[in-house]
KOLLUMKOL-112551 format. One record per residue: x, y, z of N, C-alpha, C, O in turn; residue in three letters. Coordinates in steps of 0.1 Angstrom, whole numbers, padded with zeros to 4 digits, always signed. Example, Ala and Ser with C-alpha at 12.3 -4.5 7.8 and 13.67 -1.06 7.14 Angstrom:
<recs>
+0132-0057+0078+0123-0045+0078+0132-0033+0078+0142-0033+0085ALA/+0128-0022+0071+0137-0011+0071+0129+0000+0079+0134+0011+0080SER/
</recs>
This chain:
<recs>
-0186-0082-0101-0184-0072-0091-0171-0075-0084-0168-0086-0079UNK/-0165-0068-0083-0154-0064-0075-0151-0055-0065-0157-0044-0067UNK/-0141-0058-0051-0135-0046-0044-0122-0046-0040-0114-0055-0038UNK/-0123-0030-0040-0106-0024-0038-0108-0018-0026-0118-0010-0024UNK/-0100-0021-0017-0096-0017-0007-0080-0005-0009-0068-0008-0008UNK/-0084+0006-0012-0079+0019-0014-0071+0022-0004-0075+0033-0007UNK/-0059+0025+0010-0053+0032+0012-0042+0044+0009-0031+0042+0004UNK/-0046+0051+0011-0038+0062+0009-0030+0066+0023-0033+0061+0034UNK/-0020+0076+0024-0006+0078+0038-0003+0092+0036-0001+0098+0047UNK/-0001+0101+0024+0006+0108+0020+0000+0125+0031-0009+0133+0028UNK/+0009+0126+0041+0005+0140+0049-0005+0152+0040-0013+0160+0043UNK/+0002+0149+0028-0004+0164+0016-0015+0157+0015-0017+0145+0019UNK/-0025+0169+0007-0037+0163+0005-0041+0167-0011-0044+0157-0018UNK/-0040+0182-0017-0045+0182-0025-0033+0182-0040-0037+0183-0051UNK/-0019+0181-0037-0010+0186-0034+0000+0169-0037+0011+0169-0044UNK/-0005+0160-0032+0001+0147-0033+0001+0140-0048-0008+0137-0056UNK/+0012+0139-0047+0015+0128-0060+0010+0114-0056+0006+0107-0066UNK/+0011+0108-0045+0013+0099-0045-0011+0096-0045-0019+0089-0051UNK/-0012+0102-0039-0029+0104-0035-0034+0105-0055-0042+0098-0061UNK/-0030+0111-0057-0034+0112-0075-0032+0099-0082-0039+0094-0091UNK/-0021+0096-0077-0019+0080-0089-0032+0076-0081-0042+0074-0087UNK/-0032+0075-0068-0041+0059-0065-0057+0069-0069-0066+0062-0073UNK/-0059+0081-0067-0071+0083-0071-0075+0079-0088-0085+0073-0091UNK/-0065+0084-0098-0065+0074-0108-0069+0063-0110-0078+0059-0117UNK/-0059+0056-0100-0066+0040-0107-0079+0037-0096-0085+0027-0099UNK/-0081+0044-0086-0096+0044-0082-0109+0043-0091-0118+0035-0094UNK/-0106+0056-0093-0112+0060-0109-0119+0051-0113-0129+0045-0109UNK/-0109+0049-0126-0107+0034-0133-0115+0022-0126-0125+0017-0129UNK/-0108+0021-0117-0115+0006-0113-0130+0007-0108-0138-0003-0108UNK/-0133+0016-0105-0149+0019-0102-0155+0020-0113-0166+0015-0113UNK/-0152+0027-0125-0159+0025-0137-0157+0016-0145-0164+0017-0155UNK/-0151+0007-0144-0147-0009-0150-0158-0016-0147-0160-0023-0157UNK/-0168-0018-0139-0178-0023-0137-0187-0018-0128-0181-0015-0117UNK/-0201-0013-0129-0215-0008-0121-0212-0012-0107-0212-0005-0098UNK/-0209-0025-0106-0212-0025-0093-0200-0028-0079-0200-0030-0067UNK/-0189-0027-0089-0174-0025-0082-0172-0016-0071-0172-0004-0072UNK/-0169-0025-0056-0171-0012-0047-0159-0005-0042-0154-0016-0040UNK/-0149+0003-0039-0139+0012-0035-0142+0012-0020-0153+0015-0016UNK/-0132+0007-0010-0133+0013+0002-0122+0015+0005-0112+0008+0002UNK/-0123+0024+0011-0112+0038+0013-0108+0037+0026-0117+0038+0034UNK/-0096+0035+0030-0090+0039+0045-0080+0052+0042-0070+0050+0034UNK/-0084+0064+0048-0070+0071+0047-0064+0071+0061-0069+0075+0071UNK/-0050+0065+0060-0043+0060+0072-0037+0076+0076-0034+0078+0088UNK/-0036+0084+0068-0029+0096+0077-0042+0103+0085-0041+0102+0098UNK/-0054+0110+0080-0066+0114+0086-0068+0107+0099-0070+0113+0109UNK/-0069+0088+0095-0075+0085+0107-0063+0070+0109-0066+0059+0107UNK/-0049+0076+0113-0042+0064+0118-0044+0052+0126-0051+0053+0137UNK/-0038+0041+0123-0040+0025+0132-0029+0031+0141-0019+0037+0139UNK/-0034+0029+0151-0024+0025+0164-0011+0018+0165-0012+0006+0162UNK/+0003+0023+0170+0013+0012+0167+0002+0001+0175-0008+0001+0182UNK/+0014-0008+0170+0010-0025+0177+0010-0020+0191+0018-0010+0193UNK/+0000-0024+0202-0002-0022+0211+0006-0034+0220+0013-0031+0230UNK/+0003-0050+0215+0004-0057+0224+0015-0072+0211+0010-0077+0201UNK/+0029-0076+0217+0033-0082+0212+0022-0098+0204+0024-0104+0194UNK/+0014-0100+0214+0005-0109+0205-0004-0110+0198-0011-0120+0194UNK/-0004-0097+0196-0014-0097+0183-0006-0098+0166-0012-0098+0155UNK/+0007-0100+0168+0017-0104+0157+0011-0121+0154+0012-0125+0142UNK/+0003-0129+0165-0002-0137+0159-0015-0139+0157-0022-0129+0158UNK/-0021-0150+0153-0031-0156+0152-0036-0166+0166-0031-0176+0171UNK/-0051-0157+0169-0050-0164+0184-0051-0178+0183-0058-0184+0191UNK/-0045-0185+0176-0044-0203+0181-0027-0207+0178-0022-0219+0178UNK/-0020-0191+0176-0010-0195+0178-0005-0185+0191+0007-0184+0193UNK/-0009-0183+0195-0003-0174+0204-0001-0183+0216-0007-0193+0218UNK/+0010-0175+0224+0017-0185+0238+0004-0177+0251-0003-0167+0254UNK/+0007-0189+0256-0007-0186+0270+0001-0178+0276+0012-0180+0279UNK/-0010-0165+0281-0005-0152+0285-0007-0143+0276-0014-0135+0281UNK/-0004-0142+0266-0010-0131+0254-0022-0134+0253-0027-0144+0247UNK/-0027-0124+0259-0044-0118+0259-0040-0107+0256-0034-0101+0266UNK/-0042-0099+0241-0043-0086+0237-0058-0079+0244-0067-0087+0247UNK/-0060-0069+0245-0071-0065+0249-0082-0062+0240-0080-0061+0228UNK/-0097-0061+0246-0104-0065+0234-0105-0054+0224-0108-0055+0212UNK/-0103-0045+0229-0100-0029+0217-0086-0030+0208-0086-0024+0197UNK/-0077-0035+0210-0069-0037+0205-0070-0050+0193-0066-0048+0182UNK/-0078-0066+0199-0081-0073+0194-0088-0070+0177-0085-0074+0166UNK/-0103-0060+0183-0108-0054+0173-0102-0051+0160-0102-0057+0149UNK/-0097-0038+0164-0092-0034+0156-0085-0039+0143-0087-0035+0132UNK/-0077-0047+0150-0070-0056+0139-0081-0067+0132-0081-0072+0120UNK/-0089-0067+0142-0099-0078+0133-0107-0067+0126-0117-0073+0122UNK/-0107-0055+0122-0120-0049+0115-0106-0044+0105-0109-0035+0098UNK/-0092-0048+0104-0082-0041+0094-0085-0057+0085-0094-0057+0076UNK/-0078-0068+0090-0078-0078+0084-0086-0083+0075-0082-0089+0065UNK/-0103-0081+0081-0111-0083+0074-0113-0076+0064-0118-0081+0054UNK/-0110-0060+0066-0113-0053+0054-0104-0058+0040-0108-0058+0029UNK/-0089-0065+0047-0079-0069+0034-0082-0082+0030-0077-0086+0020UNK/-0091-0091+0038-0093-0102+0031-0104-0104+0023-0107-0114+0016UNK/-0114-0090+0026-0125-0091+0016-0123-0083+0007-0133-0077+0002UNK/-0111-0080+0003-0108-0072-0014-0102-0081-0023-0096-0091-0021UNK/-0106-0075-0031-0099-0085-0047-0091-0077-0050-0083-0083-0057UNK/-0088-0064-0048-0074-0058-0053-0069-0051-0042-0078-0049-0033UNK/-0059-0047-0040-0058-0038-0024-0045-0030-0032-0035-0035-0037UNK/-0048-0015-0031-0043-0003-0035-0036+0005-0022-0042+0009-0012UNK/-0025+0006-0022-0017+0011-0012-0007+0024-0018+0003+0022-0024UNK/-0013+0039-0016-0005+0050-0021+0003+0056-0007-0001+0060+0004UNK/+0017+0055-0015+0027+0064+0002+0038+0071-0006+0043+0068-0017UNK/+0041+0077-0001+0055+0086-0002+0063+0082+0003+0060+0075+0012UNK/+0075+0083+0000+0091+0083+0008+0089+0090+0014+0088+0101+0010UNK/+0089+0087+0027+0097+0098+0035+0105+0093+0045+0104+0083+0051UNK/+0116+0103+0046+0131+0099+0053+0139+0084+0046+0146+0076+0051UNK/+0135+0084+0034+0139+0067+0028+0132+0057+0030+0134+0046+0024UNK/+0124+0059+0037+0112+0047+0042+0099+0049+0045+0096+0061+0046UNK/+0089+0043+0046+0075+0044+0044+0071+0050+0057+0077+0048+0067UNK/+0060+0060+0055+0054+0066+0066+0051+0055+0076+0050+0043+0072UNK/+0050+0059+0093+0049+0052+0101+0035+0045+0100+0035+0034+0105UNK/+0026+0050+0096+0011+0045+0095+0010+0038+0089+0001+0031+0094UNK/+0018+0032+0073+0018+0019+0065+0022+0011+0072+0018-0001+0073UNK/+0032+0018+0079+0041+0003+0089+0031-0005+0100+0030-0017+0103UNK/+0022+0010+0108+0015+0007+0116+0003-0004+0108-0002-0014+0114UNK/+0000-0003+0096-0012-0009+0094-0004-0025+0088-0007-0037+0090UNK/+0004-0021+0083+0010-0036+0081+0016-0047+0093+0019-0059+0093UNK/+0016-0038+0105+0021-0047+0117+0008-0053+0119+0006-0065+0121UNK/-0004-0044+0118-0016-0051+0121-0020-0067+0109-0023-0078+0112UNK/-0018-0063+0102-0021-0075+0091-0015-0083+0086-0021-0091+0079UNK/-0002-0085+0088+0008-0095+0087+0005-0104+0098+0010-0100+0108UNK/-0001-0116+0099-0001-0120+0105-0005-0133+0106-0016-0138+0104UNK/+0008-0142+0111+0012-0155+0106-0004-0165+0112-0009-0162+0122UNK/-0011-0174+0107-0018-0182+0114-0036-0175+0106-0047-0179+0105UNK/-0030-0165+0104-0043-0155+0099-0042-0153+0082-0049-0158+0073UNK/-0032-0144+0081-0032-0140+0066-0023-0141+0061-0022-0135+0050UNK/-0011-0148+0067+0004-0154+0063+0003-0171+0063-0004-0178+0070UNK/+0011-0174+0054+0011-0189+0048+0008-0195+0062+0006-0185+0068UNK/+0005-0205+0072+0004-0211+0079+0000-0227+0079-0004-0231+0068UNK/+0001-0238+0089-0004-0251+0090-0021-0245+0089-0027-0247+0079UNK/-0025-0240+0099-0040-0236+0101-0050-0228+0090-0062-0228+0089UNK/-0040-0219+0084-0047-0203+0079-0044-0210+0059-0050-0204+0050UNK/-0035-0220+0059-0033-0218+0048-0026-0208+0036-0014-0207+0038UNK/-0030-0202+0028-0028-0188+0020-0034-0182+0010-0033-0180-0002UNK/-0048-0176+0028-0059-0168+0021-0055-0157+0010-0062-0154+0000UNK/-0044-0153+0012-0044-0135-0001-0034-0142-0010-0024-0134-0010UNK/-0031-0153-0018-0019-0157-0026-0028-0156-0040-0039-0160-0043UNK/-0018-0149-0046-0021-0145-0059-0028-0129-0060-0025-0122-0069UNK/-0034-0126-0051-0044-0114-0045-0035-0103-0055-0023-0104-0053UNK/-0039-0095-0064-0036-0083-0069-0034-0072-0056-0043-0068-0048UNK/-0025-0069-0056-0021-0059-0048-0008-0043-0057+0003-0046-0062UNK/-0014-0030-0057-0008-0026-0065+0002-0012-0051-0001-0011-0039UNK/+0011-0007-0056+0017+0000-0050+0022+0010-0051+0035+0010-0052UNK/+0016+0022-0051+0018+0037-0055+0025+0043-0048+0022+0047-0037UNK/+0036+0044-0055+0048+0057-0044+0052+0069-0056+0053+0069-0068UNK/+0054+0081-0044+0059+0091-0050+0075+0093-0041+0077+0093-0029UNK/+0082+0095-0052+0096+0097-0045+0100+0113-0048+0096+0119-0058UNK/+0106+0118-0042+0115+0130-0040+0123+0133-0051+0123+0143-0059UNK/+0133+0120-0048+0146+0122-0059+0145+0116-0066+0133+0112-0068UNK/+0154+0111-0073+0161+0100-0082+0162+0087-0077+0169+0088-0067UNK/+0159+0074-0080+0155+0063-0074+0155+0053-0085+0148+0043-0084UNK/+0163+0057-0097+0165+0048-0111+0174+0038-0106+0175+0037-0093UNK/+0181+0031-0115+0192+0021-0115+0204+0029-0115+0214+0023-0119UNK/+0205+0046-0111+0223+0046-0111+0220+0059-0103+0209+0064-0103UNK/+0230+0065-0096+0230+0077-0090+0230+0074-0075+0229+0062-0073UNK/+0230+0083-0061+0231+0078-0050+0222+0072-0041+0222+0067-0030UNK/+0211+0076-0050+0197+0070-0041+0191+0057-0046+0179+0054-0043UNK/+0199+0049-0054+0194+0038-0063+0192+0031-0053+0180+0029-0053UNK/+0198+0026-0043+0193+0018-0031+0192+0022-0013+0196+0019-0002UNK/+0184+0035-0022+0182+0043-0006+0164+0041-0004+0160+0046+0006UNK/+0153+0033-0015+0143+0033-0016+0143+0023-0004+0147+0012-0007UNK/+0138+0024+0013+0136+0014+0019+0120+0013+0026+0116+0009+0037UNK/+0115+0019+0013+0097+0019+0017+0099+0002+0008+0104-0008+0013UNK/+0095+0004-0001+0088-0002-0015+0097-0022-0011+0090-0033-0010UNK/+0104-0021-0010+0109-0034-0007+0107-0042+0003+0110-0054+0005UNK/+0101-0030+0014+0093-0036+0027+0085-0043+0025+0081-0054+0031UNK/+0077-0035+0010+0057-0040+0013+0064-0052+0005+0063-0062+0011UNK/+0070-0053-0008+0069-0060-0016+0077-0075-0008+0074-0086-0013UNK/+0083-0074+0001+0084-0089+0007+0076-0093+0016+0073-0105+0016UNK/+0071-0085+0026+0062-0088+0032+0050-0093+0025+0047-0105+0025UNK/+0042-0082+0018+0028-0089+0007+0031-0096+0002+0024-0105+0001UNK/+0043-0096-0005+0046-0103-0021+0051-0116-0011+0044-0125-0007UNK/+0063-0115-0009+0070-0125-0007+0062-0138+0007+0058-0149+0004UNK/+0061-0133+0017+0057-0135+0030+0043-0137+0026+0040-0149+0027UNK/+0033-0127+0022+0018-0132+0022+0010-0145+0008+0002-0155+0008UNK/+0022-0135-0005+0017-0144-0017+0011-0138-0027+0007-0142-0038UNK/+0010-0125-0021+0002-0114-0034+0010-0115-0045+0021-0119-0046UNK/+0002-0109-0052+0007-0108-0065+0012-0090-0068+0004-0085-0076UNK/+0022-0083-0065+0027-0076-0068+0029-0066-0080+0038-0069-0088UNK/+0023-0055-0081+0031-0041-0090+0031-0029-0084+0023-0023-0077UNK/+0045-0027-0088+0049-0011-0080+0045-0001-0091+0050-0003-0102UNK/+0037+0010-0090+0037+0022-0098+0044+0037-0089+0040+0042-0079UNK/+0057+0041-0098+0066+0054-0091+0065+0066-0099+0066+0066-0111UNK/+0064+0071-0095+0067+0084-0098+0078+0093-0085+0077+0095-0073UNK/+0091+0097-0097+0105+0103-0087+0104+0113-0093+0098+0116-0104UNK/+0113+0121-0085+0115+0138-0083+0105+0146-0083+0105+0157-0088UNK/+0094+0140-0075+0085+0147-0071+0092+0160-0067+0087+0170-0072UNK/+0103+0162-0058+0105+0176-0052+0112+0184-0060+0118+0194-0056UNK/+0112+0181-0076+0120+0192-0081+0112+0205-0087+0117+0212-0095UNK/+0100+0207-0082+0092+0220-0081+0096+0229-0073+0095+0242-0075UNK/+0102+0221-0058+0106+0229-0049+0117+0229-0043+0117+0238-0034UNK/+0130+0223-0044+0139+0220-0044+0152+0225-0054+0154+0219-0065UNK/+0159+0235-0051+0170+0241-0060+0176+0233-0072+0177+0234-0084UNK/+0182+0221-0062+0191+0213-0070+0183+0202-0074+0190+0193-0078UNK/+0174+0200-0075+0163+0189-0088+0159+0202-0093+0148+0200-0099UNK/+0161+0210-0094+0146+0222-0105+0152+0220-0122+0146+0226-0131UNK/+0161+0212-0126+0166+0211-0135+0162+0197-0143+0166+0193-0154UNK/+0150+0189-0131+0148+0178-0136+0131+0180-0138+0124+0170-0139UNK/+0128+0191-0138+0107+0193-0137+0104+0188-0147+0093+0182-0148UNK/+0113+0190-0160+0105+0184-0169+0105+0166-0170+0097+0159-0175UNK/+0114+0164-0164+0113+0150-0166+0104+0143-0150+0100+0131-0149UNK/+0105+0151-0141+0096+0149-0132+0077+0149-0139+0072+0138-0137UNK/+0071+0158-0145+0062+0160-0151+0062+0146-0158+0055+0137-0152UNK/+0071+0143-0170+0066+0132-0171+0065+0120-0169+0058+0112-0176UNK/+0072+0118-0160+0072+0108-0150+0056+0106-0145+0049+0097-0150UNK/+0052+0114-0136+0042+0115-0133+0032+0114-0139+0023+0108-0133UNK/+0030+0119-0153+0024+0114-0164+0020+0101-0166+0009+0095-0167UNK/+0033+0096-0165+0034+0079-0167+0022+0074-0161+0011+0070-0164UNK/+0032+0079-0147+0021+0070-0137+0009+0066-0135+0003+0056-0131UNK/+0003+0084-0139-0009+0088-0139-0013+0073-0148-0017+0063-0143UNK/-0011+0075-0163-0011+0068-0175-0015+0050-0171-0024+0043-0176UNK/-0008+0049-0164-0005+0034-0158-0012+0028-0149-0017+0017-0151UNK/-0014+0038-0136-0028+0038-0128-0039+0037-0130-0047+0032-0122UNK/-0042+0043-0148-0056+0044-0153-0059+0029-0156-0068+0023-0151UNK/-0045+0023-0167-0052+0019-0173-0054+0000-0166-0061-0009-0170UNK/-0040+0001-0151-0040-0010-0145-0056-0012-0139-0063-0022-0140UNK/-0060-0001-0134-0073+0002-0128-0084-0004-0139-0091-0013-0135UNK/-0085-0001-0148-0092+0000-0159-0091-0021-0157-0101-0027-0155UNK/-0079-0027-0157-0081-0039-0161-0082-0047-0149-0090-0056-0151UNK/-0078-0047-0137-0084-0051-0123-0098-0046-0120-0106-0052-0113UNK/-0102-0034-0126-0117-0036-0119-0126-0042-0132-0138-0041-0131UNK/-0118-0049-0147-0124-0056-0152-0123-0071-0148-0129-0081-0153UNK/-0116-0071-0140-0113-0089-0139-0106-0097-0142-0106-0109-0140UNK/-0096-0085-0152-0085-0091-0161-0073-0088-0151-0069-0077-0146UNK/-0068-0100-0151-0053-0099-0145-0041-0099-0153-0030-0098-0147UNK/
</recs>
């Protein structure tokens, strides 16, 4: 038995590229084993709160006397945290938007980054190291290795140092780009290679899904 802790961000709903890859490898990973559970936060429906109070960036036995976050505020982060430390895979689907990740990933990641708790620490150790963590973006444009948006992606390299680098997970990005050449004049000449892009992903989603909710890493 296994669980995925599913977020999804993407404003669209039925309509999202980015919501379809992770329902794919949802999918997948729930039928990989009977009793594999999925729990689901969708961060755009029911957003985290920015950070309310500078000390909840720690862990209360590191914090300086005088940060007392309040106890609704405290919560919260304690009912996010807990949800990411009792998953075995944790599924994060977002879109680009404006070049960077919706405010709600950011908001849920300020909640759970957090040194003393679920970042390397003297006290906390490094509860999520190794942790399969997968990462579904749908992009707009073009976001390959050449052209002007090659290093305009400043969602995807957020999560991947903070989880990856900073927490210890273990890291894969699944993309799908030119999402917008359906609607978009000057991509409409790339739909076919948009299509299968998306394909891919779809493709990739299944079959990562398929092997994290078997146990195989």
């Amino acid at each position: 038995m296994s669980t995925l802790l599913h977020l999804d961000s993407s404003a669209r709903d039925g309509a999202s590229e980015s919501r379809a890859i992770t329902a794919a490898f949802a999918s997948a990973f729930r039928a990989a084993h009977m009793d594999n559970v999925v729990l689901r936060r969708d961060l755009h429906a029911d957003p985290p709160p920015h950070l309310p109070d500078a000390g909840l960036h720690w862990a209360p036995g590191l914090r300086e006397p005088g940060e007392r976050p309040g106890w609704a505020a405290a919560e919260m982060q304690r009912i996010l945290i807990s949800e990411l430390l009792a998953a075995d895979v944790v599924l994060i689907g977002f879109p680009l938007y404006n070049y960077a990740l919706p405010s709600t990933v950011k908001a849920w990641l300020d909640h759970v980054h957090v040194p003393g708790w679920t970042a390397p620490s003297a006290i906390s150790g490094a509860p999520l190291a190794g942790r399969p963590v997968v990462l579904a973006t749908a992009r707009g444009g073009e976001y390959g290795t050449r052209g002007v948006n090659r290093q305009r992606d400043h969602a995807t390299p957020v999560l991947e140092l903070v989880l990856g680098e900073e927490m210890g997970m273990s890291v894969t990005v699944i993309a799908a780009n030119l999402t917008l050449a359906n609607r978009t004049p000057a991509l409409a000449r790339h739909a076919d290679r948009a299509a299968r892009e998306l394909k891919s992903a779809l493709s990739l989603a299944t079959e990562l899904g398929e092997r994290l909710g078997a146990g195989r890493r």
